[in-house]
C-alpha positions in Angstrom: 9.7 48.9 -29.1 13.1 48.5 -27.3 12.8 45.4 -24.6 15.5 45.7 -21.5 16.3 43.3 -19.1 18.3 44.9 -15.7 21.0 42.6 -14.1 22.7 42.7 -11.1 26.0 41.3 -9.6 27.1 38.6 -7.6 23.0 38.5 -6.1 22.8 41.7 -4.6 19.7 43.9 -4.7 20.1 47.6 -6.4 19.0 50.4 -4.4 17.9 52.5 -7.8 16.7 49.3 -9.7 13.5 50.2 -8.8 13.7 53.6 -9.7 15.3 52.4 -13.2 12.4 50.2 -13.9 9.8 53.0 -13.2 11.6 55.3 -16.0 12.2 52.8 -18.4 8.6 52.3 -18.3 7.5 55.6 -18.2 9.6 56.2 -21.7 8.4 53.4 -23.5 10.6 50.8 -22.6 9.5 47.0 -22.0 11.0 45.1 -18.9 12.2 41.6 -20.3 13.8 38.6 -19.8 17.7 38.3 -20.5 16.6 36.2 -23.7 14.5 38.0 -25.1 15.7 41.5 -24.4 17.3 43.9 -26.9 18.8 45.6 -24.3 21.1 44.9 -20.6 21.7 47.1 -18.5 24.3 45.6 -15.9 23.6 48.0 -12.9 27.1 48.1 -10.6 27.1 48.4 -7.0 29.3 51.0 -6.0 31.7 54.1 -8.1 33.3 52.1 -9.9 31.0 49.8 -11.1 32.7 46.3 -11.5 35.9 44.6 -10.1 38.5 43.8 -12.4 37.4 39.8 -13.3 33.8 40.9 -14.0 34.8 43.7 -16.4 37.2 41.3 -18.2 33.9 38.7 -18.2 31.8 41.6 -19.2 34.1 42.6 -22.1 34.2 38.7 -23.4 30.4 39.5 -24.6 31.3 42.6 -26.5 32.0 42.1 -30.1 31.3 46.2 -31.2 32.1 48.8 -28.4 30.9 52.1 -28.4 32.9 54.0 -26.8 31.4 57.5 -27.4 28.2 56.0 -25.7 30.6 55.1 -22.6 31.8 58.4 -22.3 28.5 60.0 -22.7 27.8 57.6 -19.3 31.5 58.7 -18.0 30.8 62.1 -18.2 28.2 62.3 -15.1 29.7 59.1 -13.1 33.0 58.7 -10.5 35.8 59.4 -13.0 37.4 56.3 -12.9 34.3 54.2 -12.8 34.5 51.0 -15.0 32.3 51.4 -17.6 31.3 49.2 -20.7 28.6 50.1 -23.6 28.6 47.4 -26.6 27.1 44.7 -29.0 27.3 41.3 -27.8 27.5 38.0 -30.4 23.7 37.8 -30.2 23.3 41.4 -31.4 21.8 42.4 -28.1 23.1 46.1 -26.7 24.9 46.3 -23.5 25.5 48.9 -21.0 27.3 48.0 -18.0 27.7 51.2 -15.7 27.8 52.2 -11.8 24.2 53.4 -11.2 23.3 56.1 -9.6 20.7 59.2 -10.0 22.9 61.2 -12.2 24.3 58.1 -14.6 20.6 56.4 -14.2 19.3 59.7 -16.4 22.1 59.2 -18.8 21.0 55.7 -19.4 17.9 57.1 -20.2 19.1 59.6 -22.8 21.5 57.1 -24.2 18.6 54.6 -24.9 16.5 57.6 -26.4 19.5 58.2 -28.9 19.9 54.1 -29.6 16.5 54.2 -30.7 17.4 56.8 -33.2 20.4 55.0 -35.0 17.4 53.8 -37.7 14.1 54.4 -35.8 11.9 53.1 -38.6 13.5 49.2 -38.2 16.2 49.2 -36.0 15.2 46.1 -34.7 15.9 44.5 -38.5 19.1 46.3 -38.7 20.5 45.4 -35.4 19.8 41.7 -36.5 16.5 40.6 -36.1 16.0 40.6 -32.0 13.3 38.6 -32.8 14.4 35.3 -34.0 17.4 35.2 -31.1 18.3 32.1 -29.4 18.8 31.6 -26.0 21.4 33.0 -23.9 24.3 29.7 -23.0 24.4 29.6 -19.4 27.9 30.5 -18.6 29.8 28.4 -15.9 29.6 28.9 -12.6 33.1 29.2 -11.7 33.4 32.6 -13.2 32.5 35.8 -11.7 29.7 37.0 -14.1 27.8 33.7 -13.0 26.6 36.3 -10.2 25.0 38.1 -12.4 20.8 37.7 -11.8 18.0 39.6 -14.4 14.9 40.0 -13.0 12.2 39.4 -14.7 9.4 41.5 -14.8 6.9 42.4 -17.5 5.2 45.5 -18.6 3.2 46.7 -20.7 2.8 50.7 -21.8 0.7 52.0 -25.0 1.1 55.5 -26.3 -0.3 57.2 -28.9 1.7 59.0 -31.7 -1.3 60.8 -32.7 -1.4 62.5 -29.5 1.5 64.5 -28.3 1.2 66.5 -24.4 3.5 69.6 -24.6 4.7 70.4 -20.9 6.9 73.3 -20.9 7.4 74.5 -17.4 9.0 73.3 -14.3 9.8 75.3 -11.1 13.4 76.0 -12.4 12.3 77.5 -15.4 10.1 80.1 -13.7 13.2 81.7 -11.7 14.4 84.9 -12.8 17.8 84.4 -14.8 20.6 85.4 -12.0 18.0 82.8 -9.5 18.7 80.0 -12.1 22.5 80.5 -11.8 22.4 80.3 -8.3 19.3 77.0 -8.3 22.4 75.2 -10.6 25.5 76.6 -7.7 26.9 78.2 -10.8 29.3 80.8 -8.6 31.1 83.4 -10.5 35.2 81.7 -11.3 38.2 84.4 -11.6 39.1 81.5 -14.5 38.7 82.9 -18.3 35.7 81.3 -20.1 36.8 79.9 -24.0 34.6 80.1 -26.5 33.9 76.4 -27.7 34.5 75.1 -31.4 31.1 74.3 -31.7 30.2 78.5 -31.4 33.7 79.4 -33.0 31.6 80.7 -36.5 31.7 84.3 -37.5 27.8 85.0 -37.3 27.6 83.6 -33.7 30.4 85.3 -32.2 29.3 88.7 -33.6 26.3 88.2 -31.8 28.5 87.3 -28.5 30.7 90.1 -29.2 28.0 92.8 -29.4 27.7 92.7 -25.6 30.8 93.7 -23.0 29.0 92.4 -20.5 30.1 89.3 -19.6 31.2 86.8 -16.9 32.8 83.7 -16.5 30.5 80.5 -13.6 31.6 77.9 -12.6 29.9 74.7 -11.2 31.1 72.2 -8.2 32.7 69.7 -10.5 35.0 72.7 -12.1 33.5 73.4 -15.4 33.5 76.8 -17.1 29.9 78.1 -18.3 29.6 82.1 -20.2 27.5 84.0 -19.1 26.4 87.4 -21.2 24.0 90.6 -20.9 22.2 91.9 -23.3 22.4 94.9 -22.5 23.6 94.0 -19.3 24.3 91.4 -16.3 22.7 94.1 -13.6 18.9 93.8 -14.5 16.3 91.2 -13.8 15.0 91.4 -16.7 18.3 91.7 -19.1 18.4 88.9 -21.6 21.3 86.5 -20.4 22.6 83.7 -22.2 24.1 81.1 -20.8 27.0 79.3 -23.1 28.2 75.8 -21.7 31.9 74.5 -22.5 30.4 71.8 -24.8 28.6 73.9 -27.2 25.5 74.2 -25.4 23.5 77.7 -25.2 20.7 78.6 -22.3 18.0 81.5 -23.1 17.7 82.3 -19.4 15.8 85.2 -19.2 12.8 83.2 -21.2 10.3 80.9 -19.2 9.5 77.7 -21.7 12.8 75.7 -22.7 15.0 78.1 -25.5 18.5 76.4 -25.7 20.9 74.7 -28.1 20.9 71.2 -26.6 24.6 69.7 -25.7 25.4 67.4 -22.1 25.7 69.7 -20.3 22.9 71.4 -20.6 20.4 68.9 -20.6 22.3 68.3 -17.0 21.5 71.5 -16.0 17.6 71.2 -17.3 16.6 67.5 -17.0 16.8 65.2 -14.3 14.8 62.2 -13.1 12.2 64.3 -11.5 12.3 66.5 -14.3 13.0 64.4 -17.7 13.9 65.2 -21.0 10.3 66.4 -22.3 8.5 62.8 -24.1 6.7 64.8 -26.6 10.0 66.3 -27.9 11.3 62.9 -29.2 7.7 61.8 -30.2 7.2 64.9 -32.2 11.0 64.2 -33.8 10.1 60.3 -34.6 6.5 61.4 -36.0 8.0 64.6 -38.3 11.5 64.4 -38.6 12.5 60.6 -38.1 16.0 60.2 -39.1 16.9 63.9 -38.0 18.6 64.5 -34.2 17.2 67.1 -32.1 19.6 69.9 -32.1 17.4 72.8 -30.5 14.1 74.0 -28.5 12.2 77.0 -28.5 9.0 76.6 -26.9 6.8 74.7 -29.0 9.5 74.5 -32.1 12.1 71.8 -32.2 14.8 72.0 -34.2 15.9 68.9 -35.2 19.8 68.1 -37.8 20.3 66.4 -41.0 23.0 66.2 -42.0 24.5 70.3 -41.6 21.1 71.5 -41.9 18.8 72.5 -39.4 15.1 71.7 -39.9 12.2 72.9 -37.5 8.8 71.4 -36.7 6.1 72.4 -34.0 2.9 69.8 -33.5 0.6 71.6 -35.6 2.9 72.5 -38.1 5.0 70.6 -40.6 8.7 70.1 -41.1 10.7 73.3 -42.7 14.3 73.1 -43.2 15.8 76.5 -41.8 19.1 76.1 -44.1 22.9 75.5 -42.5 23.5 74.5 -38.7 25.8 77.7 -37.7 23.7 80.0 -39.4 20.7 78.8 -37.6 22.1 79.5 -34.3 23.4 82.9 -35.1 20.1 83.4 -36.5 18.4 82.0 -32.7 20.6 83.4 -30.6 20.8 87.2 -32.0 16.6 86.8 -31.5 16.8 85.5 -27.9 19.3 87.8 -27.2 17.1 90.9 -27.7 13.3 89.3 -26.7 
């Protein structure tokens, strides 16, 4: 179980650290001690995060950074916020970030996926966060001297044996063309590109079966497909909704039916709705080195590898066969029920 200890600058109470405690705990997380902790999170007060001296301080305890973990933060916060994701010497992870309700979820997420590195004994792997020494107290006359952790434990049990499938949400019971307009996805006159991830020859036969398509676009400028099988005019056409990152959206079906990617799961999940708990349980119980790829319902597809394998609470693993055509294979079926 992953142990986090929050920090703050230069004294100052965080509006959302509150709020970041409650979730934490509510996945599974242990609020700690700075010592003890596997995991800081150094909240920053306003867009940008951190001055320039406390970023340089910040960066003198990173030995590893991960940058793909600071642009999976980046992608939702101001775009020149000062963000910093990383190993420090006592093997401890560290994600300095503004905080706010959009990159407060991402933490979330990110934390979900750290866990999944080596979920069986990460905590060996990473170094053995159980022998670590205390933390030197670093000299007052630098700037990351401000920095306070609170301290505050808690203590949550779950069972693995038990896993409560939620599947609907007040979003998810709009008609498709009401979703678009829940998300202020507004119809762009800009051309929608087909994203490398969907580039094979068995998906875009499937996207190419329809003419009816359009291109939507959201308040932050990015491009999302939209196509109609057999058209974009019904209420009840089967629409699919293809994000620039890879991601696909069933939206003409009620429970969760998508190819997972950022930007969907910013369109889904929030912090009043989260990622659904029992998805990552299921994963961990059945499937624990594999990354969950896809839902469908009750199914989650989880990747190894280039292969897709699928598991549902009652049932056991199965391994579908090759990533691309797996989703040719799910999205020619939600395109026509």
């Amino acid at each position: 179980m992953l142990r986090v200890a929050t920090l703050t600058v230069q004294g100052q109470n965080h509006p959302l650290e509150e709020s970041l405690h409650h979730q934490l705990t509510e996945h599974g997380y242990v609020i700690d001690e700075v010592e003890t902790a596997n995991v800081l999170i150094c909240m920053g007060q306003d867009i940008q995060g951190f001055d320039g001296t406390t970023l340089q301080q910040l960066e003198a305890q990173i030995t590893e950074r991960f940058l793909g973990a600071e642009l999976f933060l980046l992608a939702r916060a101001f775009p020149f916020a000062r963000i910093r994701v990383g190993l420090t010497t006592k093997q401890q992870l560290l994600i300095a970030s503004p905080l706010d309700e959009s990159t407060l979820y991402r933490m979330i997420r990110l934390l979900d996926q750290f866990k999944r590195i080596t979920p069986e004994d990460y905590e060996s792997k990473m170094g053995g966060f159980k022998d670590l020494l205390s933390v030197p107290s670093i000299p007052k006359d630098e700037p990351i001297s401000a920095i306070e952790h609170t301290i505050e434990s808690t203590q949550t049990t779950t069972s693995s044996d038990q896993l409560t499938v939620q599947q609907t949400s007040d979003v998810s019971m709009l008609e498709w063309n009401s979703k678009l307009d829940h998300w202020l996805l507004r119809p762009s006159t800009e051309q929608f590109v087909m994203p490398p991830e969907l580039q094979h020859a068995g998906i875009q036969q499937v996207f190419q079966s329809t003419t009816q398509f359009e291109t939507r676009q959201n308040p932050m400028g990015e491009l999302y497909g939209v196509y109609g099988f057999p058209d974009l005019l019904r209420p009840h056409s089967k629409v699919l909704l293809v994000t620039s990152d890879g991601g696909i959206i069933a939206l003409h079906r009620k429970q969760h039916t998508v190819v997972l990617s950022p930007m969907v799961e910013d369109l889904l999940f929030s912090m009043t709705t989260p990622f659904p708990k029992w998805v990552s349980e299921l994963l961990e119980k059945k499937l624990n080195t594999a990354e969950v790829f896809a839902l469908e319902g009750t199914r989650v597809y989880g990747k190894i590898d280039r292969c897709l394998h699928s598991v549902t609470p009652q049932n056991s693993s199965k391994n579908e066969g090759p990533t691309n055509s797996v989703v040719a294979s799910l999205i020619l079926h939600w395109s026509s029920r």
